[in-house]
BAVEXKE-573091 format. One record per residue (C-alpha): residue number from 0; residue in one letter; x, y, z. Coordinates in steps of 0.02 Angstrom, whole numbers, plus 32768, in hexadecimal, padded with zeros to 4 digits. Each point is the difference from the previous one (the first is absolute). Layout:
+-----+----+------+------+------+
!   i ! aa !    x !    y !    z !
+-----+----+------+------+------+
! NUM !  A !    X !    Y !    Z !
...
+-----+----+------+------+------+
END
This chain:
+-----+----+------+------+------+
!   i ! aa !    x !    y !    z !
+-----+----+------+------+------+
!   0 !  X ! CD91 ! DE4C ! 68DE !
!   1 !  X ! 8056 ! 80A4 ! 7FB3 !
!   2 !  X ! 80A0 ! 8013 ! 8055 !
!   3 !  X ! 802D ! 80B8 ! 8050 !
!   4 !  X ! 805D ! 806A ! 7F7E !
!   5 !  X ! 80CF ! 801C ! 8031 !
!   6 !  X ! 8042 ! 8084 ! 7FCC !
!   7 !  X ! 7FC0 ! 80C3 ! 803B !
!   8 !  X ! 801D ! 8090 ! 7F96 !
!   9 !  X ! 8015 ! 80B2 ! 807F !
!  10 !  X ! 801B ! 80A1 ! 7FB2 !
!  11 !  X ! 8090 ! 8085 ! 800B !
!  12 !  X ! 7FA8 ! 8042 ! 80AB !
!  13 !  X ! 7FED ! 7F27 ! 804F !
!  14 !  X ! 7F5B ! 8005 ! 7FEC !
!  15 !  X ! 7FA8 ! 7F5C ! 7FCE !
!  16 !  X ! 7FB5 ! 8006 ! 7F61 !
!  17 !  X ! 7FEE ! 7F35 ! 7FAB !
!  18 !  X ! 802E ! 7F4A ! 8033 !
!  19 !  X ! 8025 ! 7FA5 ! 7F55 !
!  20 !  X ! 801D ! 7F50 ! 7FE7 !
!  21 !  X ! 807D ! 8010 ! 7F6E !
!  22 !  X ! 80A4 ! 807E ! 8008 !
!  23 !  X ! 7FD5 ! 8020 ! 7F53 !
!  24 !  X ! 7F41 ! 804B ! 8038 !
!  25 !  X ! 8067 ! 804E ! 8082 !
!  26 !  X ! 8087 ! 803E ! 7F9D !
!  27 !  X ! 7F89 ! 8065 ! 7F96 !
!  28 !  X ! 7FBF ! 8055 ! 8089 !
!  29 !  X ! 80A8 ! 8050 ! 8045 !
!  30 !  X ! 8012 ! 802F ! 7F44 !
!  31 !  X ! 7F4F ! 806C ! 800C !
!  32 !  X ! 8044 ! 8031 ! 80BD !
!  33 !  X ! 80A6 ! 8022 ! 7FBC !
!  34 !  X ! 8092 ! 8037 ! 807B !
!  35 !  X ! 8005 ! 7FC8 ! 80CB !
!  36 !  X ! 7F77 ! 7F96 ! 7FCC !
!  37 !  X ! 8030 ! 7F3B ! 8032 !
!  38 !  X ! 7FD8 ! 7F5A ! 7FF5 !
!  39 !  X ! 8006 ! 7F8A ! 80A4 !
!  40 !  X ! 7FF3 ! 7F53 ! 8039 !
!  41 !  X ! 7FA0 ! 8025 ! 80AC !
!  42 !  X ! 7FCB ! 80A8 ! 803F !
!  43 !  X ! 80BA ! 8054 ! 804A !
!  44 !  X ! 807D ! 805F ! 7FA8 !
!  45 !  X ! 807C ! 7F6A ! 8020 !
!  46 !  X ! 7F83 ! 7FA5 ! 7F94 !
!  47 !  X ! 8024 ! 8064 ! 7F6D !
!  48 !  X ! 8056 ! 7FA4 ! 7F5F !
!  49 !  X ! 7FDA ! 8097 ! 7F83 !
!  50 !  X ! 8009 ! 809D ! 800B !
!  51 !  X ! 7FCB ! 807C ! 7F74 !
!  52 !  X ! 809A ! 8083 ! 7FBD !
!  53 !  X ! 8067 ! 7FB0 ! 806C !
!  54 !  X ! 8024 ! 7F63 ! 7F88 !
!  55 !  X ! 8071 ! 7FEC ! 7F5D !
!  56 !  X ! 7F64 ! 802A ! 7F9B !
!  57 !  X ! 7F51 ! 8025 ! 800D !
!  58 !  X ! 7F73 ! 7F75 ! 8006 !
!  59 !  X ! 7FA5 ! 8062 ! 7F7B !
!  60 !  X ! 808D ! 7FBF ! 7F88 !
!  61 !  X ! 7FE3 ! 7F4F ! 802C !
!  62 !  X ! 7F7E ! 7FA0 ! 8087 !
!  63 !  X ! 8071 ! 7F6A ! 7FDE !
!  64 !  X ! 808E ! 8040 ! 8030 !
!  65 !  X ! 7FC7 ! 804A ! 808B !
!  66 !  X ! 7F8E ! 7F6A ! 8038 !
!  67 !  X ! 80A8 ! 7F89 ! 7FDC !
!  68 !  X ! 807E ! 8078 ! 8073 !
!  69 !  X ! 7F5D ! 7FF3 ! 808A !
!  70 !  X ! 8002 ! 7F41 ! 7FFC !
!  71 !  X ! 80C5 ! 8017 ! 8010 !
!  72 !  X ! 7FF3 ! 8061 ! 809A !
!  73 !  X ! 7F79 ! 7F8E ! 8058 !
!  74 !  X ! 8067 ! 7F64 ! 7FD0 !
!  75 !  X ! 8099 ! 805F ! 8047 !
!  76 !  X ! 7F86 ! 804A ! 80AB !
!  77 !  X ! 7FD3 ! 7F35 ! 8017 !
!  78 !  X ! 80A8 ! 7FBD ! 7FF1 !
!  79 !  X ! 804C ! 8070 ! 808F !
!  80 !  X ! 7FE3 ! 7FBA ! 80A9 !
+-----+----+------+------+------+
END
């Protein structure tokens, strides 16, 4: 059974737009959104761990980096009680 994807991609004006399973798939489409566009883990604005023109560099320069600093922030998000 396919599991349900985690992470949703809203554009600059929080409207829903793609649930991705990767932050790398996800982090290319906040590139193509570009600014105020974000990537979350759930549906709220707490849920946010990305957020486009508001981190050190764009995701367009590097899904990796972007995807790595996501996994940071969930790890972090999970460790918090």
């Amino acid at each position: 059974m396919a599991s349900t994807p985690r992470f949703k991609v809203y554009d600059a004006d929080n409207v829903y737009q793609a649930a991705c399973k990767h932050p790398e798939e996800a982090a290319a489409l906040v590139a193509l959104l570009g600014p105020g566009s974000s990537i979350r883990d759930g549906h709220t604005k707490a849920d946010i761990v990305w957020l486009e023109g508001e981190e050190a560099s764009p995701a367009g320069d590097s899904y990796d980096l972007a995807a790595g600093t996501v996994w940071q922030r969930v790890e972090s998000r999970m460790a918090t009680p």
